[in-house]
C-alpha positions in Angstrom: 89.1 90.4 118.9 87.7 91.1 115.8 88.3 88.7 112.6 89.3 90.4 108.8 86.0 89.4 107.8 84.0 91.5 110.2 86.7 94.7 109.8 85.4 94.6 106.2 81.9 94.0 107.2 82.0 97.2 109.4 84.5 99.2 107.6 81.5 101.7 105.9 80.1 102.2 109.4 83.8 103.3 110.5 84.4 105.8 108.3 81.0 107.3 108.0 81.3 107.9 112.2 85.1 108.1 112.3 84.9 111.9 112.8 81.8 112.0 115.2 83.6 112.0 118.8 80.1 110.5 119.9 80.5 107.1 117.9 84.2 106.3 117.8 84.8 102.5 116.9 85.2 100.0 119.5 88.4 98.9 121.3 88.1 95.9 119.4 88.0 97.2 116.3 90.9 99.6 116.9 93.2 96.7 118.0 92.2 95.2 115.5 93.3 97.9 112.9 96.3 98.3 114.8 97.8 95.1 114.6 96.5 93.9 111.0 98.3 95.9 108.1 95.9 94.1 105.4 93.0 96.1 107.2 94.5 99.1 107.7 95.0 99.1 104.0 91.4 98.2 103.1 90.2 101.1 105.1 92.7 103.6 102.9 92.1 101.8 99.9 87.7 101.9 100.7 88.4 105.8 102.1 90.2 106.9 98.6 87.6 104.7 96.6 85.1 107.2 98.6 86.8 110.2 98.2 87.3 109.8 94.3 83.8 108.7 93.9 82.6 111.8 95.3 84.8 113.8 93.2 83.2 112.2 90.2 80.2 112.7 91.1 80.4 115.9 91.7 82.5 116.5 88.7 79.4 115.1 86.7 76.8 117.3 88.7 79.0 120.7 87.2 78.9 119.5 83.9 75.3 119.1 84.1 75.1 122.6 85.5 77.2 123.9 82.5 75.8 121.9 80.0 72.3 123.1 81.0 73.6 126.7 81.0 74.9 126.1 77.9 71.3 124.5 76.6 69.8 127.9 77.9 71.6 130.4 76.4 71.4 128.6 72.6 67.9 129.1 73.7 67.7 132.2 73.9 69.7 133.2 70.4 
């Protein structure tokens, strides 16, 4: 079985292919996951560090957006 080190170690490549049928995770790393709370949490904890990061980001890319809108029409008067 899998050690906490090599969960962690693998834990990008999990959630980028979790929801591809094609590439699920070995049994080993399921177990793993399974039995190991401490992991389990990593992978929420990594998952919601994903998920706010992309929020951010594309928080930032709409402000750019509006600021350059904004640039435009002060242009234009």
């Amino acid at each position: 079985m899998l050690n906490c080190r090599e969960i962690t170690q693998q834990a990008s490549a999990y959630l980028d292919n979790r929801d591809e049928p094609e590439r699920k995770p070995d049994l080993q790393f399921r177990l793993h996951l399974m039995l190991c709370r401490h992991c389990r949490r990593f992978i929420r904890q990594l998952h919601s560090a994903r998920v706010l990061a992309a929020k951010v980001q594309s928080e930032q890319q709409r402000t750019e957006q509006g600021d350059q809108t904004l640039a435009r029409l002060k242009r234009r008067n």
